[in-house]
N, C-alpha and C positions, 0 to 999 in steps of 0.2 A: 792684188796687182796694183803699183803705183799709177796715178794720174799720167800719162806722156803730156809733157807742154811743147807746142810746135814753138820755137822761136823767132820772131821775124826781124831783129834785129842782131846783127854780132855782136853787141856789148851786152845782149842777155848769154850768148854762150859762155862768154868767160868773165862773172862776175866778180866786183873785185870789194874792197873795204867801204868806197864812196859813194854816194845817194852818183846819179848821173841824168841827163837829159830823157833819155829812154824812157827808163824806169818811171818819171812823171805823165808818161802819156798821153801828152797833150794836155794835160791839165795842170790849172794854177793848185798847189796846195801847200798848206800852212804846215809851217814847223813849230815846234818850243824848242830855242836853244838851251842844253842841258848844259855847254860847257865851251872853253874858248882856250884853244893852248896852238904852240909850235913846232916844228918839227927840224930838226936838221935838213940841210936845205936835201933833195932826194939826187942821187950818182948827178952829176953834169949840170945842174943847176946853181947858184948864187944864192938864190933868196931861199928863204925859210918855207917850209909846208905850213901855213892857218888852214888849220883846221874846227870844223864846230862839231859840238857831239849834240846831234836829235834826241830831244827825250825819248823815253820809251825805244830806241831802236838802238841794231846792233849797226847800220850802216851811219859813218860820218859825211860832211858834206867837208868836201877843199875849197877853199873860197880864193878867190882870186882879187886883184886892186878892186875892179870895179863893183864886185858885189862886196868887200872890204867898206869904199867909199860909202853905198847907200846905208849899211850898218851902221856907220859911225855917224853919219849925217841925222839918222832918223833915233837913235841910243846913245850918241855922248863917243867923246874919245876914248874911253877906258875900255876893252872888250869885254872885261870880268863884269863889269853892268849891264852888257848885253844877256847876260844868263837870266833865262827864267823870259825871254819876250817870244812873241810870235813873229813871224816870217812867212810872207806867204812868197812864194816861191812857183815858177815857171819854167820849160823848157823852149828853147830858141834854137835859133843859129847865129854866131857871131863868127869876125874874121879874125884869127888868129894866126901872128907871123904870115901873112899872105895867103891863107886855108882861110876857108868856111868849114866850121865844124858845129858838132852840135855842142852846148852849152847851157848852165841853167842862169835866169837872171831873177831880179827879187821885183815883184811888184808894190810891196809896201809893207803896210803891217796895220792888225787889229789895234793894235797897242798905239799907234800915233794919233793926236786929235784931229792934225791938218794935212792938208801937203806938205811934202817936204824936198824942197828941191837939192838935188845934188850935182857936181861940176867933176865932169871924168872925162876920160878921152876915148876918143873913137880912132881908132890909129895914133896919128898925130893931131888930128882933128878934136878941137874942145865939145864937149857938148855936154849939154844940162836932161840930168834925166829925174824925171816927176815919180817920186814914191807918193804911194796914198794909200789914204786910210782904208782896209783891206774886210771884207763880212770875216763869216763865220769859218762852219766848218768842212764844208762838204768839197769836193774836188770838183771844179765847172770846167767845162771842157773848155779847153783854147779856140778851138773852129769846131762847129759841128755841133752834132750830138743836141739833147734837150735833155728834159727831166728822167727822162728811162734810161740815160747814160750815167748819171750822175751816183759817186760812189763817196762814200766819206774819203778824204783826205789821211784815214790811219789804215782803212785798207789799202790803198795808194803806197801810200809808204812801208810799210807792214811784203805786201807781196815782193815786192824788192825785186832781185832779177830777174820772177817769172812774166812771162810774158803772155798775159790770159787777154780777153775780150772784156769790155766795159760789161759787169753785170754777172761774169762767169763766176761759180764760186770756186774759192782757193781755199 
């Protein structure tokens, strides 16, 4: 008989192609970008789908201007030179089109020697948000938790839309 996973989130019920705020957990963890392409903009939309492809996994992450911005501030204008860096990555809440939803943003990267400041907007509002230089490998939780919580960063990503407890095996 199969594992039952209780879900406590409705973006684990219906999982779709993209890494998503959920599915990180509360916790920062690092990607390797595998790859950087576009997509026809999706029904009702203008701009294009950027998309990154995670090494080693079958889910993509959607990037949006602002986590665009800190990429290219901390790796060069070209996205194809983004392949092959680390990212370490977060879930939040940000306001979008007048919602608060949830969202992922990038804390920095193993890969940069310093700060790196980047200039994006908060609505209409300018603001400068600080990448930095990012450790290793394990997933630290955002609020909470200590060392008994703590899970590498490839089970993190790896369990994808299940929705287990820090520590449960998958």
């Amino acid at each position: 008989m199969s594992e039952k996973i209780r879900p406590t989130s409705f973006d684990v019920l219906f999982p779709g192609r993209f890494i998503d705020a959920p599915m990180l957990k509360d916790r920062t963890v690092t990607i390797s970008i595998a790859g950087v392409y576009q997509e026809e903009p999706p029904s009702g939309q203008k701009e294009p789908l950027n998309v990154i492809e995670i090494e080693g996994r079958d889910k993509e992450w959607s990037i949006n201007k602002t986590n665009s911005r800190c990429l290219r501030a901390m790796f060069g204008d070209n996205p194809q030179e983004w392949v092959g860096r680390r990212v370490a990555i977060f879930p939040t809440t940000c306001e979008s089109f007048g919602e608060i939803e949830d969202c992922i943003r990038i804390e920095g990267s193993p890969d940069i020697d310093k700060p790196v400041k980047v200039k994006t907007y908060k609505g209409r509002k300018k603001v400068t948000l600080t990448m930095k230089k990012t450790g290793g490998a394990t997933g630290k939780p955002k609020t909470g938790g200590g060392a008994e919580n703590e899970q590498s960063n490839e089970q993190y990503v790896q369990q994808g839309p299940q929705d287990r407890e820090p520590g449960e095996e998958g």
